[in-house]
Every structure is written in structure tokens, then in C-alpha cells.
N, C-alpha and C positions, 0 to 999 in steps of 0.2 A: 921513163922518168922525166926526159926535156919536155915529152910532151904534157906531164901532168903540170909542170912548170909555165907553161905556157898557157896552159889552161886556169892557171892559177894568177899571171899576170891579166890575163885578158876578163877574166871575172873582176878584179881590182880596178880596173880601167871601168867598167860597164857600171859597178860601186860607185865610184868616183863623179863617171858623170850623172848619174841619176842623182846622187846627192847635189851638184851645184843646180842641175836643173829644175828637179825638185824644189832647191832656195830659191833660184828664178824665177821660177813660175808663182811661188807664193805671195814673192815678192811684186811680182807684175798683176795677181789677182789682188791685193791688198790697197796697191795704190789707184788700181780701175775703181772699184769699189767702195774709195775713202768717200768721196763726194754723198754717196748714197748707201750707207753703211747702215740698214736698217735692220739685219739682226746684230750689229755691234760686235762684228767678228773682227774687225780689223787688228784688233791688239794678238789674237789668237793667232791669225796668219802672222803677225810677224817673230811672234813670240817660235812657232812651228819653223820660219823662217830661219832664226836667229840659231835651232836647235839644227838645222841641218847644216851651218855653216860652221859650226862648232866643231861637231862631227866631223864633218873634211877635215878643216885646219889641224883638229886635233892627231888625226887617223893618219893625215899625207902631208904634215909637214911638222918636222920635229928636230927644226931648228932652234937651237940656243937661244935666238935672238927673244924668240915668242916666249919659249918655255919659263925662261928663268925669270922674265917681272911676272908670269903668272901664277910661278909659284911661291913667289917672295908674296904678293897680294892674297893668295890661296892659305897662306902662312896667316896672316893676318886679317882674314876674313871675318872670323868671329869674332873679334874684339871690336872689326870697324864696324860692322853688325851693331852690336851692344850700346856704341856711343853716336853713332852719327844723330841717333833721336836726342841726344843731348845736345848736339849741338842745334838744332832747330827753334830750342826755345831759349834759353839763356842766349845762346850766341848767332841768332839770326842774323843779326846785323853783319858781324863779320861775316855768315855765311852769305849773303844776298850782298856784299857791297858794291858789286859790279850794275846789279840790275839785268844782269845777261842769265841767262837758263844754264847754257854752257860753264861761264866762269866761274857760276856761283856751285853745279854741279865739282868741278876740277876743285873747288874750294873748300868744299866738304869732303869730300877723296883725300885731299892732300891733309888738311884738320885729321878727320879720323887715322889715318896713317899714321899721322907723325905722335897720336895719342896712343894707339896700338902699337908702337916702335917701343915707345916708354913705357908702357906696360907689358913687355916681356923683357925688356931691360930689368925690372923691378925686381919682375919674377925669377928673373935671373940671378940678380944680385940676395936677393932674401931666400933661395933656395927652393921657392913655392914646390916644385914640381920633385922633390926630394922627399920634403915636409907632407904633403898630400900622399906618395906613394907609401909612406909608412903610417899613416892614419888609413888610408885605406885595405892594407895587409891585417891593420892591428883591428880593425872593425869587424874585419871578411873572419878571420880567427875566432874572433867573438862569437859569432854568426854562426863558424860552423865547428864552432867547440862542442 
């Protein structure tokens, strides 16, 4: 049994590194590459990159600190989803007031957020998710009356 334990860490280990090196290397073919990117794959490796470091993080480290803004933002994904395209055009201005890629990115995250906060507040307060589960009981009934 210790030994299948062992064999079980050391598979996890060999995991592990393949996974960062795998990110590594994609990331080191990506940035060779960018200069002369002529089948346009650079977005591909990073994106393949981006998916392997996820992977770790998620796999081998499942500290509090990572977990819980990601799931608070996981939480409200689809709603920042829904409206960030609204802010783009009514509210460009605010959104771009910096002139920076970064700031104006953090300024849309933070917008959409704080609009998706208040819209499950809403739904909170009006019952939405009460209301909806009994229109959808009383439909399915219908359905399969």
C-alpha cells in the first residue's frame, strides 16, 4: 500500500512538472515567434499556455487566498458578461478615462462588477429566483400534464 502511495505522489510530481513546462515552453515558443508570426498562432499558444497554468494552479494549490475572489467573480460572471458591452458604448468615456489598456481594462471589471453586485441585490430583494422556480414548476406541469 505505501508503495502504491508513492507511486501515486511521484506520478503527481511528474503531472505537475509537465504541466509548468509544457506553460513554459509554449510560452518561450510564443514570444520566439511573435516577431514572425506568420501562421497567426501566437494568440493559440498563449491561450494553450494560459489553459495549462490554470490547470496547475487550480489542481496544486487550493489556497483561500486564490479560491474565494475567484469564486466571488465566478458568481458573477454572467451578468459581467451581459453588461460589460454596455458599457463600451454609452459609457466609453468613463471606460477609457485613463488612456491606459490596463486602467481602462480594471475600469470595466470594476463597472461591470459593481453593476452585477446590484443586480443580484435586486434579485434578491424582489424574490426573482423564488418567482422564476414557480413559473418554471408550473409550466413543466403544463408540459407534462
Amino acid at each position: 500500500m505505501s508503495r502504491k502511495m508513492k507511486h501515486g505522489k511521484w506520478s503527481e510530481v511528474v503531472f505537475a512538472t509537465v504541466l509548468f513546462l509544457g506553460a513554459a515552453g509554449l510560452l518561450v515558443l510564443r514570444f520566439s515567434i511573435s516577431q514572425n508570426d506568420l501562421w497567426q498562432i501566437c494568440g493559440l499558444l498563449s491561450a494553450l499556455a494560459a489553459f495549462l497554468i490554470i490547470v496547475l494552479v487550480g489542481r496544486y494549490f487550493k489556497a483561500h487566498v486564490i479560491s474565494a475572489p475567484l469564486e466571488f467573480l465566478g458568481k458573477h460572471s454572467g451578468n459581467m458578461f451581459m453588461v460589460h458591452a454596455f458599457f463600451y458604448g454609452p459609457c466609453s468615456a468613463l471606460v477609457f478615462w485613463s488612456h491606459n489598456a490596463i486602467l481602462s481594462y480594471f475600469t470595466l471589471l470594476v463597472m461591470s462588477l459593481a453593476f452585477s453586485i446590484s443586480i443580484e441585490a435586486i434579485k434578491k430583494w424582489s424574490k426573482y429566483n423564488k418567482r422564476m422556480t414557480t413559473v418554471t414548476n408550473w409550466v413543466t406541469s403544463k408540459l407534462h400534464a
